[in-house]
C-alpha positions, 0 to 999 in steps of 0.5 A, a space after each residue: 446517511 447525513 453529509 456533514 460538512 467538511 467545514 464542521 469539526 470531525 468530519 471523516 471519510 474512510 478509505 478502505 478494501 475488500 482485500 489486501 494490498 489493493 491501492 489504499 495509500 496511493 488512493 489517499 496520496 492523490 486524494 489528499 493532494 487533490 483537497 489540499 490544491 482546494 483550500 481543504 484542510 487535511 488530517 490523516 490517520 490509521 486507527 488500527 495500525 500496522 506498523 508503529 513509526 520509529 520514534 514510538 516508544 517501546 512502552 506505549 503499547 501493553 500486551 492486548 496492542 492497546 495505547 498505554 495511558 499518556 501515549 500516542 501510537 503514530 502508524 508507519 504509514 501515517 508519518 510518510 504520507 505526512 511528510 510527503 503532503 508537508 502536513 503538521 504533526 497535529 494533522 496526523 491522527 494516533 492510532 488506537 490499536 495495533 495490528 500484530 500477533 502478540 495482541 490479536 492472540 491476547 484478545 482472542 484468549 480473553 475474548 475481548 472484542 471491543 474497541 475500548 478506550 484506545 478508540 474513545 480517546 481516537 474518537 474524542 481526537 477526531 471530534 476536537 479536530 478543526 475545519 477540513 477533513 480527516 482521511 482515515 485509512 482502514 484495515 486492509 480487508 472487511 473483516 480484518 480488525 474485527 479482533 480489535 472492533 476496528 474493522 471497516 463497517 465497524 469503523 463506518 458505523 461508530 464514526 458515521 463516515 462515508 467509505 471509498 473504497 478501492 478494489 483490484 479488479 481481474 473480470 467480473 467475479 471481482 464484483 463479488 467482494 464490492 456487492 458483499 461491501 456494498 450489502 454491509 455498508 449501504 448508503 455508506 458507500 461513498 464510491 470504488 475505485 478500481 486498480 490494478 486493471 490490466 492496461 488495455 482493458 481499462 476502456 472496456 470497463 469504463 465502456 461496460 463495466 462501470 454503468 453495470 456496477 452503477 446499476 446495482 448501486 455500486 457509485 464507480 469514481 475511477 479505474 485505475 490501470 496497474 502500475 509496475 512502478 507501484 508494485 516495486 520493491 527496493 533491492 534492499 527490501 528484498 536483501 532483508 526479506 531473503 536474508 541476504 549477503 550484499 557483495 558489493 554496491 551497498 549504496 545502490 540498495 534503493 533502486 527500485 525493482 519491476 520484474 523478476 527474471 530467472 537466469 536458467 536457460 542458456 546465454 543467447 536465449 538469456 540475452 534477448 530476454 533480458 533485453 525486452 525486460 526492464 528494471 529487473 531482478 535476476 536470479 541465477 545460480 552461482 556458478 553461471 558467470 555467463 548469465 550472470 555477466 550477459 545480465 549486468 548488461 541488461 536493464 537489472 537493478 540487482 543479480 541474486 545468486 543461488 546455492 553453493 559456491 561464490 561469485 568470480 572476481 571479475 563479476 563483481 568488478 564488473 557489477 561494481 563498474 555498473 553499479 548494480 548490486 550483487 546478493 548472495 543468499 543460502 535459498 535455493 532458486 525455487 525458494 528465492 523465487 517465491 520470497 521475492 513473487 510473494 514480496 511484489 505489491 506487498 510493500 508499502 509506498 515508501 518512497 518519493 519517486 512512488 508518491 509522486 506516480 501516485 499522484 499523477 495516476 489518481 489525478 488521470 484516472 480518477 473522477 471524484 466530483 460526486 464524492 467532493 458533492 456528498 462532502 460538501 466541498 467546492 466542486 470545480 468549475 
């Protein structure tokens, strides 16, 4: 594959998965940041996108999830890594397609699977771009986008891109999903980045894994040890997402919540439970005030209350001293559990406190001088 220069116009480098929700947008934070602190210019964008920014208007899109003429579709996720790397609005590339139901059904009945002139017109974009270097986030697996002819390969190969990947590793049949992306992208393949590694492993690999994935081709540029904070949801995603009541503490609704704890054994085992936990969800049933009290005083970030009946006034005076959110939902504990387990790492990298952890868990564990060689960039001294 030809390494073109940064400095040339259009330069491109895809950062993409084997599976969903693996790390990509923390990999691009601290990935941009690192080029930014070397004098690159950045560029960012998605060219199927998976959530359109606010301020898109609401006809900009037609039914096939393609850009109407004279509109520009800015992604979600493009908008927030733009504020948070201060970066300009013309550094923020549109999108060619978008990703939902509606289009993916209109293009499969029509038997459209070309990436048409939404992506000619990202394409031309990119080429016009200045010096620097434009990081370009795929879809979230190898085979997603393939509806829209935007799928990760395809992308490395209309662009001429190389790819980094980034891949959740649990034991060696992980591999799997990297030799599968590694027989279809080839010399593309830029590098992986392993995440989501349970802590205590992370030297193991570095000392056995990784070598062996370099033997089969497999260039390793870091492993990354799983991270609660970046798998957290805010208590107000999850009163949507259960179609909550909020009883009280509306305003401490971005509080971030780690783990979940499930209220249903008696008070004194309750209580030292909740102790060894931190920044935590419980859920209980409405009618145990006694979990439900022995909880605030815990490191919980928010009380959930399951089935009939409403909470005692004196909880909520007390949660409202502490500061901590009570919610009312209709679900059963079951169904509630599994909402909020299903929601854990499934929510995008939304705030600042998650972005600043990023760029620190990048910086540490990632080594990217190899790429930075590929691209021709400066390598540090």
């Amino acid at each position: 594959m030809g390494q073109a220069s940064p400095s040339a116009p259009g330069a491109a480098l895809l950062v993409g998965s084997c599976e969903p929700f693996s790390g990509k947008s923390a990999l691009v934070l601290g990935l941009a940041r690192q080029l930014l602190q070397r004098g690159i210019s950045v560029r960012f964008g998605k060219p199927l996108a998976t959530s359109l920014d606010a301020t898109t208007p609401a006809d900009a899109l037609n039914a096939a999830g393609s850009v109407t003429p004279g509109s520009e579709l800015i992604d979600d996720d493009v908008r927030f890594v733009g504020q948070i790397l201060g970066l300009a609005d013309d550094q923020l590339l549109p999108s060619a397609h978008l990703l939902e139901p509606a289009a993916a059904q209109a293009r499969l009945l029509a038997g459209d699977l070309d990436a048409g002139a939404g992506f000619e017109a990202f394409r031309a974009r990119l080429a016009a771009a200045g010096e620097g270097l434009t990081l370009l986030e795929a879809a979230g697996s190898l085979s997603e986008g393939l509806l829209y002819g935007l799928s990760l390969p395809q992308l490395a190969s209309s662009l001429q891109a190389p790819v980094v990947l980034v891949h959740p590793w649990s034991d060696a049949g992980s591999a799997d999903a990297l030799l599968q992306a590694h027989g279809l992208l080839g010399s593309q393949l830029a590098g992986v980045v392993l995440n989501a590694v349970t802590p205590d492993a992370v030297p193991q690999l570095r000392a056995e894994v990784v070598p062996a994935l370099e033997r089969l081709g497999i260039p390793v540029l870091g492993v990354m040890p799983r991270s609660p904070l970046l798998r957290s949801v805010t208590v107000e995603e999850l009163a949507r997402r259960l179609d909550a009541r909020v009883l009280c503490c509306r305003e401490r609704l971005d509080l971030l919540v780690e783990t979940l704890s499930i209220g249903a054994m008696n008070v004194n085992s309750a209580m030292e439970f909740f102790r060894r936990r931190r920044n935590m969800a419980v859920v209980t049933g409405a009618d145990r005030t006694d979990i439900q009290l022995a909880a605030l005083e815990a490191s919980t970030q928010c009380l959930i209350l399951t089935g009939a009946g409403e909470p005692l006034p004196q909880l909520i005076s007390r949660a409202e001293e502490l500061e901590v959110p009570l919610l009312k939902v209709e679900h059963d504990t079951l169904t509630t559990v599994e909402v909020i387990e299903r929601t854990f790492g499934h929510v995008r990298l939304h705030e600042s406190v998650k972005a600043s952890y990023a760029f620190r868990l990048v910086e540490e564990y990632c080594d990217f001088e190899r790429l930075y060689r590929q691209l021709r960039l400066p390598v540090a001294a």
